[in-house]
Each structure stands twice: as structure tokens, then as C-alpha cells.
C-alpha positions in Angstrom: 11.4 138.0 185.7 13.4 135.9 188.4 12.5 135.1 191.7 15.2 134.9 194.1 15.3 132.4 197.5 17.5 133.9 199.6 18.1 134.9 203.3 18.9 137.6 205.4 17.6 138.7 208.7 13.9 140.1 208.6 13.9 138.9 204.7 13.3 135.8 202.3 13.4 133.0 202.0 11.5 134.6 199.1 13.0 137.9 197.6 10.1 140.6 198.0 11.5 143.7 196.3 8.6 145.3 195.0 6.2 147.6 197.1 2.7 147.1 196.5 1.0 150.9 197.1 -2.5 149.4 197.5 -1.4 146.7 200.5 1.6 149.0 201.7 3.8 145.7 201.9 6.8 144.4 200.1 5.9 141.9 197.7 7.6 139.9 194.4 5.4 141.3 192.1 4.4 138.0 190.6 0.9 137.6 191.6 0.6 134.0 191.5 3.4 133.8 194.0 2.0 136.7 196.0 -1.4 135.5 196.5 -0.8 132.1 197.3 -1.3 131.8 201.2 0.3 128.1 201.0 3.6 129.5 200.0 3.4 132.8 201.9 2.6 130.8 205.1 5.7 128.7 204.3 8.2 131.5 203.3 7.4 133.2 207.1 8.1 130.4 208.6 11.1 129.8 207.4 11.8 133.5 208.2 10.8 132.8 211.6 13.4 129.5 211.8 16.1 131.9 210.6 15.8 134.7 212.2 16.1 132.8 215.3 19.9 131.3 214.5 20.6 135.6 215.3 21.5 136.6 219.2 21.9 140.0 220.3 24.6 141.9 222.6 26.6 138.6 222.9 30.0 138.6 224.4 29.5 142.5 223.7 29.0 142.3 220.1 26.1 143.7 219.2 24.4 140.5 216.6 25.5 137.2 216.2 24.5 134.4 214.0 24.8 131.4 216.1 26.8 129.2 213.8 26.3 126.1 216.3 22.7 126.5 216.2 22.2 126.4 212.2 24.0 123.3 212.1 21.6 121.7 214.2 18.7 122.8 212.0 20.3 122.8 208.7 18.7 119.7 207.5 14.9 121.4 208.5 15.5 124.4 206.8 17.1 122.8 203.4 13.9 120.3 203.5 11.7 123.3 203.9 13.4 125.9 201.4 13.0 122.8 198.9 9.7 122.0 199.6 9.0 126.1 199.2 11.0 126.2 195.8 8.9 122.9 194.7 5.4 124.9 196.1 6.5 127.5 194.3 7.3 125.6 190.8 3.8 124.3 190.8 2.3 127.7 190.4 4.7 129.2 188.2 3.1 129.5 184.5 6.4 130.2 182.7 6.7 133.9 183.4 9.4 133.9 185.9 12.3 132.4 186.3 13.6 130.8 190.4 16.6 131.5 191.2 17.8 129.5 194.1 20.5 131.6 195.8 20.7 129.7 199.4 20.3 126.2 199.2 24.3 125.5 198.5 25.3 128.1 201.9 22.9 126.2 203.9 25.1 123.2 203.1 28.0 124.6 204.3 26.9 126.1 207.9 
């Protein structure tokens, strides 16, 4: 199984692609990851930093990812997605792989 750190708007750093029926939320579906509140409270954090580099109905275009912005938080958010893949690493009792799918774009905003 692999675990993917990525971002997009409303979603990661941590890759939830599984619906969990019972708690009617996305999830990984790696249960170690899932329940650990240390990492969860981390990954929406990070969420919340992101999600906040997008504007809407700017210079009549209806989203925009404030390039200028990221750059001045770029060294936060690759600390953070580090310490989050580290948190993660801890927990992880060889049944899934990470797959670190962001750290290199952050580099380049």
C-alpha cells in the first residue's frame, strides 16, 4: 500500500482516498495513520496554510494561486510536510509504503 503527500486545494498533504462508511469521511485506510490525532492535527494544518496561498475572482479570473505568497512561506510548509512525513515514518510498521509527491514542487514556487 503507499501513502501519498500531496496537495491540492481542500486535499492532502496526506492522500485520503478511501471512504470510511462507519465515520462517513475520507480517510487512507491505513489505520495507524488514520487514528493518530498527532499527525491528523498536522496534515489540516498544513491544509489550512495551503489553501490559503488560493484567492478568488481576482482580476476577474475566477481562482488564483498566489505564486508571491507561497514563496514567502515555502520554507514553513517544506519544514512542516517534513516533520509530517517524519511523524508519519514513526508509526508506519512496514505495511505501507510514503510516497512523497510535493516536497520537490514546493522547492520550485
Amino acid at each position: 500500500m503507499v501513502l501519498k503527500i500531496e496537495l491540492d486545494y481542500m486535499n492532502g498533504p496526506i492522500w485520503k482516498d478511501t471512504f470510511d462508511v462507519e465515520k462517513g469521511e475520507m480517510c487512507t485506510g491505513i489505520d495507524v495513520v488514520d487514528a493518530n490525532e498527532e499527525i491528523n492535527s498536522l496534515n489540516d494544518s498544513i491544509q489550512e496554510v495551503y489553501n490559503s496561498l488560493y484567492e478568488f475572482d481576482v482580476n476577474e479570473k475566477a481562482v488564483v494561486f498566489n505564486r508571491k505568497k507561497a514563496v514567502l512561506i515555502k520554507e514553513k510548509i517544506l519544514t512542516e510536510i517534513q516533520k509530517l512525513i517524519s511523524l508519519i515514518a514513526e508509526v508506519n510498521d512496514g505495511s505501507f509504503e510514503i510516497q512523497d509527491m510535493v516536497s520537490g514542487d514546493i522547492c520550485n514556487w
